[in-house]
Each structure stands twice: as C-alpha cells, then as structure tokens.
C-alpha positions in Angstrom: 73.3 -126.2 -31.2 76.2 -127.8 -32.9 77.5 -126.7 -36.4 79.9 -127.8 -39.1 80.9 -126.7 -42.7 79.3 -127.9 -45.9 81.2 -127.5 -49.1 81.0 -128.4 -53.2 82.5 -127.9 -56.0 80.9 -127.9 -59.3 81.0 -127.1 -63.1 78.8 -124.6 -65.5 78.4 -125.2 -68.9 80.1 -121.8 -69.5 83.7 -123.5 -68.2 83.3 -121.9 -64.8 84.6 -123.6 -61.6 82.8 -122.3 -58.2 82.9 -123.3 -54.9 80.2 -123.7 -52.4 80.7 -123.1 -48.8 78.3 -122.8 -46.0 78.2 -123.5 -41.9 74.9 -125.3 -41.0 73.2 -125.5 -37.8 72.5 -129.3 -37.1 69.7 -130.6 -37.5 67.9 -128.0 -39.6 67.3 -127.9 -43.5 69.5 -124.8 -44.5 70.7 -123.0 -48.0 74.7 -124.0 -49.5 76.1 -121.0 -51.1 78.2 -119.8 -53.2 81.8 -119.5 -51.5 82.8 -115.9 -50.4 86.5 -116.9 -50.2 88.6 -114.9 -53.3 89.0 -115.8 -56.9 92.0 -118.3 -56.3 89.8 -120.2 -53.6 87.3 -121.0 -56.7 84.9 -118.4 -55.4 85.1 -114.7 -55.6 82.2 -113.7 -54.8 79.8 -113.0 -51.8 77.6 -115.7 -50.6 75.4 -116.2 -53.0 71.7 -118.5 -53.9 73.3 -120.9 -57.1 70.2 -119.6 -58.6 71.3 -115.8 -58.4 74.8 -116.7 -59.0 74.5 -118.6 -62.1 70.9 -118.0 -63.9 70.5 -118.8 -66.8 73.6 -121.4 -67.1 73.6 -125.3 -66.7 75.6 -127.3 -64.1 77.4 -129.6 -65.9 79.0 -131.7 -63.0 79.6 -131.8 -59.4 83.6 -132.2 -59.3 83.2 -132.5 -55.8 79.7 -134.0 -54.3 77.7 -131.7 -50.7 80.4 -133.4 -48.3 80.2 -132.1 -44.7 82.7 -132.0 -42.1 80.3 -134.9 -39.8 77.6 -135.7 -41.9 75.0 -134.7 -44.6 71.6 -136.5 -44.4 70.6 -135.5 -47.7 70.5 -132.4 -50.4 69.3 -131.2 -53.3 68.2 -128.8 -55.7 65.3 -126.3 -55.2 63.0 -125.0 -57.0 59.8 -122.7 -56.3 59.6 -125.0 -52.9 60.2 -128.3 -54.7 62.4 -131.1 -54.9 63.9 -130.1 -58.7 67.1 -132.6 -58.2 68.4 -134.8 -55.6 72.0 -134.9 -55.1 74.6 -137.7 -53.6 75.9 -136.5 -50.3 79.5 -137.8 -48.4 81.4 -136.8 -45.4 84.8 -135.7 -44.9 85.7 -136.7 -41.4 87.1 -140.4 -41.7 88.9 -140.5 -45.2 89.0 -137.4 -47.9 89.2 -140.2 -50.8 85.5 -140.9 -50.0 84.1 -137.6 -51.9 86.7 -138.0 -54.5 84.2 -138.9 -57.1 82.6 -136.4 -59.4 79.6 -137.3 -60.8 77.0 -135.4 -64.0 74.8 -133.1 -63.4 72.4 -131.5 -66.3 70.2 -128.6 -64.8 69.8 -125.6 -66.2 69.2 -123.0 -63.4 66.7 -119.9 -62.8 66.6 -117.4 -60.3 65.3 -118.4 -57.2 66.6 -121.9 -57.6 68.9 -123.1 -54.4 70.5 -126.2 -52.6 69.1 -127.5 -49.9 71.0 -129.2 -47.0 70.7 -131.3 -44.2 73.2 -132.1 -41.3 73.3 -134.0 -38.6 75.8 -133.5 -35.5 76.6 -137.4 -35.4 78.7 -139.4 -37.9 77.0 -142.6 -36.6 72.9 -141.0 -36.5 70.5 -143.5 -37.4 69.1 -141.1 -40.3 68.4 -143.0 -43.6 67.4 -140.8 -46.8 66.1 -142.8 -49.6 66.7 -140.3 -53.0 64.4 -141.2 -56.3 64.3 -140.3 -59.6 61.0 -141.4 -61.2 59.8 -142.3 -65.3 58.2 -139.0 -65.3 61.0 -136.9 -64.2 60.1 -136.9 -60.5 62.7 -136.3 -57.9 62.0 -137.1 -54.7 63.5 -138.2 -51.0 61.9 -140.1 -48.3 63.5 -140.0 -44.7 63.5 -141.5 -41.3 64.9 -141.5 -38.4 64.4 -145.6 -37.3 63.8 -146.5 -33.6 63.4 -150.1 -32.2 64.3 -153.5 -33.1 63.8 -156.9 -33.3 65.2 -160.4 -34.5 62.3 -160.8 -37.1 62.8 -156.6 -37.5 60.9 -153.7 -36.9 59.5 -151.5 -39.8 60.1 -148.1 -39.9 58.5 -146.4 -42.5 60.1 -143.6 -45.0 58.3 -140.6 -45.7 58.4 -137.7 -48.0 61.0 -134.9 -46.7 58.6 -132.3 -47.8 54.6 -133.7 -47.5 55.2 -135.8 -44.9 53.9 -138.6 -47.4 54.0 -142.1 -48.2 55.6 -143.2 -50.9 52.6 -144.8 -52.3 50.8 -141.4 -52.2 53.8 -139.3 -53.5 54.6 -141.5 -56.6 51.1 -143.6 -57.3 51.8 -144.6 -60.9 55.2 -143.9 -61.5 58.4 -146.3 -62.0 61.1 -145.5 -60.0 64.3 -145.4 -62.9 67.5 -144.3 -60.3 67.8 -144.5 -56.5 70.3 -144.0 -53.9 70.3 -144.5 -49.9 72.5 -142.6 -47.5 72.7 -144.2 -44.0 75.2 -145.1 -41.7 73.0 -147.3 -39.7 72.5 -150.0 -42.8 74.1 -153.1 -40.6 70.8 -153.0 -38.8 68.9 -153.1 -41.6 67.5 -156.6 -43.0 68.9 -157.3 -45.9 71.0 -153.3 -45.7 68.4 -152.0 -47.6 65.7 -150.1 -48.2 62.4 -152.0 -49.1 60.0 -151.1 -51.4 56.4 -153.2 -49.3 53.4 -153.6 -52.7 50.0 -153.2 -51.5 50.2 -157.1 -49.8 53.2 -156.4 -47.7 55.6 -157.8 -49.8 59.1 -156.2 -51.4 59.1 -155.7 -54.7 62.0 -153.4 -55.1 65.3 -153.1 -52.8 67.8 -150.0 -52.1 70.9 -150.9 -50.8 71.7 -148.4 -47.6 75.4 -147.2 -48.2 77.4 -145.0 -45.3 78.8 -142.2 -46.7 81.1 -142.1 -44.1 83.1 -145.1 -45.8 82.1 -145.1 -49.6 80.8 -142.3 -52.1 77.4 -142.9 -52.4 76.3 -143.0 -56.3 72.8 -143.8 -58.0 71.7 -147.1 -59.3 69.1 -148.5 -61.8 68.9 -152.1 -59.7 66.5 -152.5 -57.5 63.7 -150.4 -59.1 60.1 -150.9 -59.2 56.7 -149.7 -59.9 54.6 -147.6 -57.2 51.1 -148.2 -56.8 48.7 -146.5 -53.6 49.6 -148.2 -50.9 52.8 -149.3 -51.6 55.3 -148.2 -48.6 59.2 -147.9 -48.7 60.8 -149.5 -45.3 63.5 -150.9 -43.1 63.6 -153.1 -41.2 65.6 -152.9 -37.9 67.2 -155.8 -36.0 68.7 -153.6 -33.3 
C-alpha cells in the first residue's frame, strides 16, 4: 500500500498556531494529528486527536487548508461518528500556490472530536466528493468513484460517505446553503458539475467539480437547491 503525508495549519481562538501532520495509507479514511515536530516547527507536542489537543477552544481559521503530498479526496471534522464540519481539501504536488488560501473556520471543539482524512495514491483518480452545508446546520459529503461513459453521459450516482445514502434520503427537507466539489476528473463531466436530479429526473441545482490539483477549492452559495426524497446528486460521464 502506498502512502503520502497530510498536513494543516490552523488557528485557535486563544492566538495559538499548530500544525497538523500525519502519513496516510491510501485509500483508507484515517485520523490528521497534531504535528510532533518541536515548538519552532508550529507543533510541540506528540501526535495528538485536535479534540484532545485543544478542548474546549475554537478554530478560528485554517491558514493552511488538509493539502496532501498526491491527493486528498475529502476531510472533515468529527464528532461522536459524525460528519460535524466539512473541510476544503488541495494538493501539493503540481504548484504550492494552490493551498495558499486560508479560509474561516468557527468550531468550538470537545474531546473526542477529530479530522478525518481521505487519500488517494493518484493525482489524476476519478474520485469526486461533493461537500454540503445544509439550512439546518447539516454537514454532509457524498462520494463516488465514476466508471463508464457515453456521448449522451452516463450517471453515476453520489452517495453519503458514511450511510451509504442517497442524497434524497440524507437531506429530505433541507436546502442546501454552501457546497463545494473536489475532483480532478470534472472535464468528463457534463456540464463539470455535479447535478442535483428532482424527483422527475431533472437538475435543479449544479456544483461545479474543481481539481484541487490546479485551483484551491472554496465553497459557494450558487447552485443550491432544495432536497426532497428522491431527489439524487449525479454526474454525468462522457468518457
């Protein structure tokens, strides 16, 4: 198995600086830590859950987003085995400016809270991971992996990371407020985008894919939409 390093940096409310720093084994959902490199590295301490680290204080701002060395699929924030916070995700490999950009980030943390992480060995992996933040406070991702192809496109459908889920059946009744989509595979994508499919089969809301190889990838209130039951979130490949 293949592995590479994922890093961050981020900001507490109580003026600290620390650094994350973690190897992952491709292909597998693991923990990012706390750095155990020396106080000038922006660490100083052992590997650490943020949760443990920092209980009890806020994270302000990611100064520098989960980048990894090939590629990060997605990440966020857990807590008590759910999605708390979903986080913007860029690689390091072709150009540094691309994780350049910090971005805010208001959650106060507990113990037990951690962030979640996962690589893939291949810059150019077809993986597409569509983040959401809902009216109600939901965060939530929706992943896969697409396969196929065709001139009119073939649809490949996005499910929860976690349940396995629709996202008809994770957000039924919610408006999607913010979204975000990491893949590098979005040229083969109708439109580049994600598609939000109503009940009938028709889009009513719209994504667009970004590589995070090329360009930090940021969240956006365009596009959004209602979910109802049956409502699915696609793309559609060409190749």
């Amino acid at each position: 198995m293949t592995t590479q390093l994922v890093s961050a940096q981020l900001m507490l409310n109580t003026g600290e600086s620390v650094n994350l720093s973690s190897t992952f084994t491709d292909g597998t959902e693991s923990e990012l830590k706390t750095s155990g490199n020396n106080v000038s590295s922006g660490g100083g301490v052992s590997a650490q859950s943020i949760g443990i680290f920092a209980e009890g204080k806020a994270i302000t701002a990611f100064i520098q987003p989960i980048t990894a060395t090939t590629k990060a699929v997605y990440a966020y924030i857990s807590r008590r085995g759910e999605i708390l916070k979903v986080l913007p995700v860029a690689t390091n490999a072709t150009n540094s400016a691309v994780y350049s950009e910090p971005y805010p980030c208001n959650v106060v943390l507990e113990s037990g809270d951690t962030i979640r992480v996962l690589t893939i060995a291949s810059a150019t992996a077809r993986n597409c991971a569509y983040n959401v933040v809902t009216n109600r406070g939901v965060n939530a991702i929706f992943a896969v992996t697409p396969t196929g192809g065709s001139a009119g496109g073939t649809s490949n459908q996005l499910t929860h990371i976690l349940t396995g889920q629709g996202i008809g059946s994770s957000l039924q009744g919610q408006q999607i407020m913010s979204h975000f989509t990491n893949s590098s595979d979005a040229g083969k994508y109708m439109g580049g985008s994600v598609l939000i499919l109503n009940d009938r089969g028709l889009p009513i809301g719209s994504s667009l894919a970004v590589n995070q190889n090329n360009l930090q990838v940021v969240a956006s209130m365009m596009g959004t939409c209602g979910i109802g039951l049956n409502f699915q979130a696609v793309v559609l490949t060409t190749s």
